[in-house]
MMTF fields as JSON, N, C-alpha, C and O atoms, coordinates in Angstrom:
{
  "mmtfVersion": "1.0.0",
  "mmtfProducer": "UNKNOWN",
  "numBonds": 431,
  "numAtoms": 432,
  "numGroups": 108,
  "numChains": 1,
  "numModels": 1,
  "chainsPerModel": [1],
  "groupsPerChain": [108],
  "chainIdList": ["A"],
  "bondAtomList": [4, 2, 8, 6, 12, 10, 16, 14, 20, 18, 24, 22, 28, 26, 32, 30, 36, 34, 40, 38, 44, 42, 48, 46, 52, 50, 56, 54, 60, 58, 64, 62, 68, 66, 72, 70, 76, 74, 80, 78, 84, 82, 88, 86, 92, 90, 96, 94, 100, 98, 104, 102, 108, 106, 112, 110, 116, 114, 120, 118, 124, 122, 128, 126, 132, 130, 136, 134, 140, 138, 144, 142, 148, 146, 152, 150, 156, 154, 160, 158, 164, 162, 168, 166, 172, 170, 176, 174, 180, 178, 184, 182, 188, 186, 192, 190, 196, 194, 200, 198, 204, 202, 208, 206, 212, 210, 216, 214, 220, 218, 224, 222, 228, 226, 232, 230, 236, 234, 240, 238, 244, 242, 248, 246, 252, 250, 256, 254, 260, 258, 264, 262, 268, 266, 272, 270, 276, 274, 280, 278, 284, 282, 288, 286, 292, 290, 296, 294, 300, 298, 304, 302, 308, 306, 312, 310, 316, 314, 320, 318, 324, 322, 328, 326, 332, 330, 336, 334, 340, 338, 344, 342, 348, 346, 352, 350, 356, 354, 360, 358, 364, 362, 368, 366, 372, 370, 376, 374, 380, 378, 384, 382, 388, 386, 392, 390, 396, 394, 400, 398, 404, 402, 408, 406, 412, 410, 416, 414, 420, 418, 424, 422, 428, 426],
  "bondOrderList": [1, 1, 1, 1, 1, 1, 1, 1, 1, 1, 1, 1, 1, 1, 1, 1, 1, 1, 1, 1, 1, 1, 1, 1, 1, 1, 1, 1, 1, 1, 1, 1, 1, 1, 1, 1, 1, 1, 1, 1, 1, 1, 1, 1, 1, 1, 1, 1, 1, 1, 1, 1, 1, 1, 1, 1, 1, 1, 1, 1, 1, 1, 1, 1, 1, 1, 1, 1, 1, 1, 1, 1, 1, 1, 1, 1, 1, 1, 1, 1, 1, 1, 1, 1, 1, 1, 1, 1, 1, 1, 1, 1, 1, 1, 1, 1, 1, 1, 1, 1, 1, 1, 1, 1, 1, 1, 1],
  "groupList": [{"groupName": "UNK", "atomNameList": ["N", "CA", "C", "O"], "elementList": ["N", "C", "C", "O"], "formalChargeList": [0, 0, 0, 0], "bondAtomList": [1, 0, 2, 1, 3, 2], "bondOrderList": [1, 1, 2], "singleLetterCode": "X", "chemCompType": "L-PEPTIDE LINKING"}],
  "groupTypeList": [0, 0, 0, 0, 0, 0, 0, 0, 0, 0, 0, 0, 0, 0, 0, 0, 0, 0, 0, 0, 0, 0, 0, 0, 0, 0, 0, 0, 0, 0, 0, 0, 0, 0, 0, 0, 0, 0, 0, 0, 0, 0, 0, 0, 0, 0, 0, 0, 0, 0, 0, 0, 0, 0, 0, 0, 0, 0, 0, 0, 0, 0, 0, 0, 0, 0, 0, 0, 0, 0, 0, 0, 0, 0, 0, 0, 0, 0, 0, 0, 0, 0, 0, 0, 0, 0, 0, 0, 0, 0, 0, 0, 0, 0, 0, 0, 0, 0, 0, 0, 0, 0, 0, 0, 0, 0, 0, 0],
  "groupIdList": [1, 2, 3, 4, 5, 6, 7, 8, 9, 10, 11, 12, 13, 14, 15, 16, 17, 18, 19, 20, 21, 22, 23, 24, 25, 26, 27, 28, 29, 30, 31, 32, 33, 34, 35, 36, 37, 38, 39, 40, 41, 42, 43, 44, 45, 46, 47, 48, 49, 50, 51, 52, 53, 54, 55, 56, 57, 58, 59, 60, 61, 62, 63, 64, 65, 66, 67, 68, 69, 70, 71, 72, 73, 74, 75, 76, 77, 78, 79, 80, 81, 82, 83, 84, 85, 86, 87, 88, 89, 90, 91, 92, 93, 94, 95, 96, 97, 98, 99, 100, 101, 102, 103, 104, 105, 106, 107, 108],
  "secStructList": [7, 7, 7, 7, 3, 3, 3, 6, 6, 3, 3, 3, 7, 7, 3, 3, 3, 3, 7, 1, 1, 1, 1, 7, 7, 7, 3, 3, 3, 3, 3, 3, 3, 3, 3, 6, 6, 6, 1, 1, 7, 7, 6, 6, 7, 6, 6, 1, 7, 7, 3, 3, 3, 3, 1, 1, 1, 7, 3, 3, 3, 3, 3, 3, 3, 3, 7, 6, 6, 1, 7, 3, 3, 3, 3, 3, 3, 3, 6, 6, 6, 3, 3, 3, 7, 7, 7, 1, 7, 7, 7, 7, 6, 6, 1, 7, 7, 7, 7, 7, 7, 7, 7, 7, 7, 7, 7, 7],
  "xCoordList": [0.823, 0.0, 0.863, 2.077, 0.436, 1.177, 0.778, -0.34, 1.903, 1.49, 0.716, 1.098, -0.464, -1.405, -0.29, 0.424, -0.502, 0.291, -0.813, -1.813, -0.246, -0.785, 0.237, 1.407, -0.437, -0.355, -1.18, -2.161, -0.586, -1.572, -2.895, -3.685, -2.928, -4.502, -4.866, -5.52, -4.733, -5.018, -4.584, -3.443, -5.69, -5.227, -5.657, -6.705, -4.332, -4.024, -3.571, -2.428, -4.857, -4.965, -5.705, -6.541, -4.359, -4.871, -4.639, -3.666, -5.851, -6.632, -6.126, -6.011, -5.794, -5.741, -6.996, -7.478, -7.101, -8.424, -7.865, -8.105, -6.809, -6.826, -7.96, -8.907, -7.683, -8.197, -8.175, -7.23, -9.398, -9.267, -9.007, -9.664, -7.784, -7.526, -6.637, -6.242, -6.4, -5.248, -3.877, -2.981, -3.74, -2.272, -2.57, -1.763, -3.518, -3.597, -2.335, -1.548, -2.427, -1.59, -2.756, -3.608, -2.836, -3.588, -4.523, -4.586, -5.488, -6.673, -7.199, -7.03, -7.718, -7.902, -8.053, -8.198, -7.974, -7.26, -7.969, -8.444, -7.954, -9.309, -8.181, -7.46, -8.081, -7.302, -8.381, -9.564, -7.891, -8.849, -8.074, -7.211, -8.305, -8.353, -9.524, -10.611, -9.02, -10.06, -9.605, -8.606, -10.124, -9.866, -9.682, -10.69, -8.403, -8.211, -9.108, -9.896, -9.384, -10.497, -11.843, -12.553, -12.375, -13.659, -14.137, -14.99, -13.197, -13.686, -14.301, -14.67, -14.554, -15.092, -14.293, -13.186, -14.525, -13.982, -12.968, -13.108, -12.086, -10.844, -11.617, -12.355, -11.449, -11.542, -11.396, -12.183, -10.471, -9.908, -10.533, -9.459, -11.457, -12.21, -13.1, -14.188, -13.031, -13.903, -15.522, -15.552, -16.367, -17.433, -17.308, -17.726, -16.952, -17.035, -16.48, -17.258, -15.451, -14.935, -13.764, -12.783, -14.079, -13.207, -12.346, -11.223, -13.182, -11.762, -12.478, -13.54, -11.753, -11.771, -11.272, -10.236, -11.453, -10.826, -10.346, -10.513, -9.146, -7.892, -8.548, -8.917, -8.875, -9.646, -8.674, -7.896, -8.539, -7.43, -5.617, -4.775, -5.614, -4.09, -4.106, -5.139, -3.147, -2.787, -1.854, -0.859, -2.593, -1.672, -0.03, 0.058, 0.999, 2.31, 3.053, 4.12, 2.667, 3.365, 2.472, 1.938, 2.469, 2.121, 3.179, 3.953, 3.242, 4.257, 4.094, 3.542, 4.448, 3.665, 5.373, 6.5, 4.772, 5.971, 5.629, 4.489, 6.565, 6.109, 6.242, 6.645, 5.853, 5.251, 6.348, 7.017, 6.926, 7.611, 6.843, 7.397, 5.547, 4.686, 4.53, 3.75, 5.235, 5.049, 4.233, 3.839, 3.248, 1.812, 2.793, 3.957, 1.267, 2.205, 1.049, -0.052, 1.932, 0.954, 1.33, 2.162, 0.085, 0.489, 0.082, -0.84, 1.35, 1.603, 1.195, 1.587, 0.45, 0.413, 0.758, 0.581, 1.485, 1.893, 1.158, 0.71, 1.016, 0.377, 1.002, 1.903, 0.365, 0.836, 0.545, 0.849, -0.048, -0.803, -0.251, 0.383, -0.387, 0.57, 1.122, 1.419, 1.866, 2.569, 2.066, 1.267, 2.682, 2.706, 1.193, 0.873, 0.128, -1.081, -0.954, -0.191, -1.469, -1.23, -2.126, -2.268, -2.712, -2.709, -4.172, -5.045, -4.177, -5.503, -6.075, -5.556, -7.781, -8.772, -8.201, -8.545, -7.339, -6.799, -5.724, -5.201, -5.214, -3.958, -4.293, -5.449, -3.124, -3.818, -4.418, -4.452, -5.023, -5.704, -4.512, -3.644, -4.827, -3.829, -3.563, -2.486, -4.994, -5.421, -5.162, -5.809, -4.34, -3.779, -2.16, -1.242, -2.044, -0.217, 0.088, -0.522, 1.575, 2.767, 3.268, 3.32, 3.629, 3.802, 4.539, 4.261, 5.896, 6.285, 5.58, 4.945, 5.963, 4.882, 6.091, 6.62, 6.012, 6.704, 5.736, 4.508, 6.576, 6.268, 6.637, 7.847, 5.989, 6.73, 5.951, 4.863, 6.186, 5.905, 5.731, 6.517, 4.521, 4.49, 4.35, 3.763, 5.25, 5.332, 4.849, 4.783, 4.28, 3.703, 4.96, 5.601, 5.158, 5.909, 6.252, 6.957],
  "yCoordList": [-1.19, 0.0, 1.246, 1.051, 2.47, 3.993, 4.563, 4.497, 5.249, 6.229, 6.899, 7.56, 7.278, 9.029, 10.553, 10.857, 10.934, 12.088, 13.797, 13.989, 14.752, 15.102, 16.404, 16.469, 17.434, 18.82, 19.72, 19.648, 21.274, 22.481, 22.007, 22.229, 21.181, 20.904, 20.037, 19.219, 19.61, 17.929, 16.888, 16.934, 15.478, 14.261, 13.916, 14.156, 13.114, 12.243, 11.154, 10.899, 10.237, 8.283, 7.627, 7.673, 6.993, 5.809, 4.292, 3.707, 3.778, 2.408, 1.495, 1.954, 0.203, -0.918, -2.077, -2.389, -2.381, -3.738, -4.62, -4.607, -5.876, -7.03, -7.004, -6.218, -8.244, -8.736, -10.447, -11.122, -10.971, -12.322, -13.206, -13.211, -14.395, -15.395, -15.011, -13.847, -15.65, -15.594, -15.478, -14.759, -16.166, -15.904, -15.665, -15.981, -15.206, -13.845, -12.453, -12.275, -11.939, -9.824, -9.462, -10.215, -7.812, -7.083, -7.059, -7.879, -5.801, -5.71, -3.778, -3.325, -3.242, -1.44, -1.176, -1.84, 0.467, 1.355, 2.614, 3.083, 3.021, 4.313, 5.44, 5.227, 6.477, 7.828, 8.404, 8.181, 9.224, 10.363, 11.482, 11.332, 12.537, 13.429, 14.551, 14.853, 15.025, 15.887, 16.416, 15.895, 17.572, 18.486, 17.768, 17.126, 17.605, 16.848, 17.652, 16.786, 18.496, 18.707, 18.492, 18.284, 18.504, 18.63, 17.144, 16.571, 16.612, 15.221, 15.462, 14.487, 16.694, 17.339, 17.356, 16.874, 17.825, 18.274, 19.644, 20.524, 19.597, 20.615, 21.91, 21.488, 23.235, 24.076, 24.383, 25.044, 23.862, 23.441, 22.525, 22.209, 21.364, 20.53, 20.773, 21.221, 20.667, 20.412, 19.531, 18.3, 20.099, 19.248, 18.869, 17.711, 19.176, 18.472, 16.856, 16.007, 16.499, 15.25, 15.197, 15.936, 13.661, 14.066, 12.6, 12.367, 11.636, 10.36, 10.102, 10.634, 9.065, 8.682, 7.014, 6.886, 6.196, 5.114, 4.988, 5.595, 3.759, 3.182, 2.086, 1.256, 1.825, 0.394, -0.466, 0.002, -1.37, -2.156, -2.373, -3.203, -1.225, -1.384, -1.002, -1.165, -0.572, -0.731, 0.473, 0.7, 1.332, 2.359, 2.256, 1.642, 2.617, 2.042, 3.323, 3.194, 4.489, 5.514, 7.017, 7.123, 7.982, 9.057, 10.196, 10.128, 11.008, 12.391, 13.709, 13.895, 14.711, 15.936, 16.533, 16.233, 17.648, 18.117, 19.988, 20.452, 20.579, 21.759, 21.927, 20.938, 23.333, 23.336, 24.259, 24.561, 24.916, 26.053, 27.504, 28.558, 27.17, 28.418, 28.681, 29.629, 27.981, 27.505, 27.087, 27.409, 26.141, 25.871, 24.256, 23.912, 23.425, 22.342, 21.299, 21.52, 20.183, 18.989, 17.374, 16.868, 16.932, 15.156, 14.215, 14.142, 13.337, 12.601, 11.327, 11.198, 10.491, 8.478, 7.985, 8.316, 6.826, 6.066, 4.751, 4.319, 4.15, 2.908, 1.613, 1.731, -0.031, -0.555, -1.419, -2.531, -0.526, -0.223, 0.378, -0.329, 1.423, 2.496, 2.994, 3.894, 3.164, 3.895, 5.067, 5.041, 6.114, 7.733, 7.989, 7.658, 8.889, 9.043, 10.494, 10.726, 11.472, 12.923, 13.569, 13.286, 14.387, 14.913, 13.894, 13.389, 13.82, 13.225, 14.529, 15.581, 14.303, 15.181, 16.801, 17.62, 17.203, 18.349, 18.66, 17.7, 20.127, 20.002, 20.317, 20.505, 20.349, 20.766, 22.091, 22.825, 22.306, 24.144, 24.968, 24.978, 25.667, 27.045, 27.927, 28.455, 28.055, 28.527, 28.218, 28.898, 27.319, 26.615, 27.135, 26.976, 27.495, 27.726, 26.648, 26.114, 26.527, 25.264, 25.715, 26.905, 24.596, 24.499, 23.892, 22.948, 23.491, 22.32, 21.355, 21.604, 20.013, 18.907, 17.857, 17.704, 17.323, 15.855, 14.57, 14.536, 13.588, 12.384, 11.609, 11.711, 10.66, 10.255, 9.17, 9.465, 7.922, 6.685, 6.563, 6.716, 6.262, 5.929, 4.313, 3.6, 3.815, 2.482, 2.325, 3.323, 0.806, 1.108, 0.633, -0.371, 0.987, 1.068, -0.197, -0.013],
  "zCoordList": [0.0, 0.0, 0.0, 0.042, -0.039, -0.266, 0.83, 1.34, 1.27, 2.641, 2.427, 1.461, 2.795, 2.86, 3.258, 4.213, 2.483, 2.44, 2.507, 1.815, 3.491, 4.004, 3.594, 3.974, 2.74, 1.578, 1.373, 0.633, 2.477, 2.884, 2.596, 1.678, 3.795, 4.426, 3.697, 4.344, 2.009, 1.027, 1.822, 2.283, 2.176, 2.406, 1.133, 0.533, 0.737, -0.018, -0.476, -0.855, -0.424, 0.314, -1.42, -2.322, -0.719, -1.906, -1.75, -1.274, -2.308, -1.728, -2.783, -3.919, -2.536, -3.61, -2.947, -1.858, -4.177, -4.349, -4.928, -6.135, -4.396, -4.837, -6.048, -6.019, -7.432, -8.272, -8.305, -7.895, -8.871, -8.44, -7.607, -6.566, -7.858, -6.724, -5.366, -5.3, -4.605, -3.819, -4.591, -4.148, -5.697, -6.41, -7.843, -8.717, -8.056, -9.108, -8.993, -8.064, -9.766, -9.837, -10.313, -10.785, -10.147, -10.478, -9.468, -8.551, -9.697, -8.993, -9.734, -10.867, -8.713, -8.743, -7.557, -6.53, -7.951, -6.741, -6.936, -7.97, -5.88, -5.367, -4.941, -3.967, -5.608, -5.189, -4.571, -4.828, -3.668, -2.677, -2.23, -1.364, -2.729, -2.156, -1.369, -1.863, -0.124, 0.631, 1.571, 2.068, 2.138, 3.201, 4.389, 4.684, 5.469, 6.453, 7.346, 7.726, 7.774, 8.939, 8.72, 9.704, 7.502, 7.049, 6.994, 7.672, 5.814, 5.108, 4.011, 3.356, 3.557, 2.146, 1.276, 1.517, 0.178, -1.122, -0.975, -0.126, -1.854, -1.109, -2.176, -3.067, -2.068, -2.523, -4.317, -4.994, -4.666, -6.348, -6.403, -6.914, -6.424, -6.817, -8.051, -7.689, -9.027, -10.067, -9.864, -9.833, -9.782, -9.447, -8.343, -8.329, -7.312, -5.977, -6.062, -5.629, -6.485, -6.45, -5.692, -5.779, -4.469, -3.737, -4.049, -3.603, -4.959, -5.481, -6.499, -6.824, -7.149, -8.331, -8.656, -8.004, -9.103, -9.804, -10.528, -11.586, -10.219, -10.974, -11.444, -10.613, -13.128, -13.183, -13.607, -14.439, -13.331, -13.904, -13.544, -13.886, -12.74, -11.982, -10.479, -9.829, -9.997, -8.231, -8.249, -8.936, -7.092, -7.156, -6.669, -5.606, -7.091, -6.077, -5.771, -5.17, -6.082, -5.317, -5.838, -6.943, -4.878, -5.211, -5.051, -4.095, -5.734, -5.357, -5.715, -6.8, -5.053, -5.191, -5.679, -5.284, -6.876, -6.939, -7.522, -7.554, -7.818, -7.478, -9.29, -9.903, -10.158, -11.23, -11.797, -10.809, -12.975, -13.172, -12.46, -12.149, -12.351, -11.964, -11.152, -11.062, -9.552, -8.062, -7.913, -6.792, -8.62, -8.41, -8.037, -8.243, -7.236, -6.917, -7.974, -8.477, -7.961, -8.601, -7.955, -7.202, -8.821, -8.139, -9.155, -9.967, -8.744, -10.234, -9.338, -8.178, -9.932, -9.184, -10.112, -11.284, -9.522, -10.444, -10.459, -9.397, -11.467, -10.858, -11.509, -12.34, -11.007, -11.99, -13.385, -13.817, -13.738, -15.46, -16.619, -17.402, -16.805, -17.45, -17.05, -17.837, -15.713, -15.239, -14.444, -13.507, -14.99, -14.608, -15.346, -16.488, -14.028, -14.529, -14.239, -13.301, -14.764, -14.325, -15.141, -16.331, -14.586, -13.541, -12.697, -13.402, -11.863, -10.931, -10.802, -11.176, -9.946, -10.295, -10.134, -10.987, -9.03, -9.192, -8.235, -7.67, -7.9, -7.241, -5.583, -5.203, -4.661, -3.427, -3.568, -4.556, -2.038, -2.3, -1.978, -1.106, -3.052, -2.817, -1.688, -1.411, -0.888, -0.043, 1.264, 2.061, 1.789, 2.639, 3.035, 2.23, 3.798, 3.8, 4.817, 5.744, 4.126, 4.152, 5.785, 6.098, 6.776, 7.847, 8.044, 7.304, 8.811, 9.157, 10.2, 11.224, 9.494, 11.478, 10.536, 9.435, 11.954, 12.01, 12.349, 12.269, 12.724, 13.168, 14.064, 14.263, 14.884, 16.015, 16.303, 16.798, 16.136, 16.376, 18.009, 18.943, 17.931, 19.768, 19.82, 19.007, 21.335, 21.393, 22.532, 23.25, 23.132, 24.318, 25.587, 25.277, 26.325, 27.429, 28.457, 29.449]
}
């Protein structure tokens, strides 16, 4: 599976669906993007869409990268054709960039 990745305020999760047997390849995969406090549709949304389907392949990585224009974008890759770009749209603009970390908690 792909980490959820988390871009001025865009969560961005993506799902795989096994296909067929136990030792089958292949399956599809559900991209989502949406507002982490809300659970809505992010602001740049076209039609209010907050995912979409992969028919026929498995997502195996997502990455956000920035544009010549400073605008940012996100490329998935999957394993079908590859490189799919652009998905339904980019994070919101409207959001400013923060630093946060991470920190694995273990139990004691």
């Amino acid at each position: 599976n792909v980490d959820p990745q988390l871009v001025l305020g865009d969560l961005i999760v993506a799902t795989n669906v096994p296909g067929g047997g136990a030792c089958s390849v292949g399956g599809d995969s559900f991209f989502y993007q949406f507002d982490y406090k809300t659970g809505e549709y992010t602001n740049t949304s076209p039609g209010h869409v907050v995912g979409m389907k992969i028919q026929g392949a498995e997502t195996v990585g997502i990455s956000i990268f920035q544009t010549t224009t400073r605008g940012l974008g996100i490329a998935v890759v999957d394993s079908g054709s590859g490189l799919r770009q652009p998905p339904p749209h980019p994070p919101s603009p409207g959001n400013a960039a923060k630093a946060s970390g991470w920190r694995e908690v273990t139990p004691h």
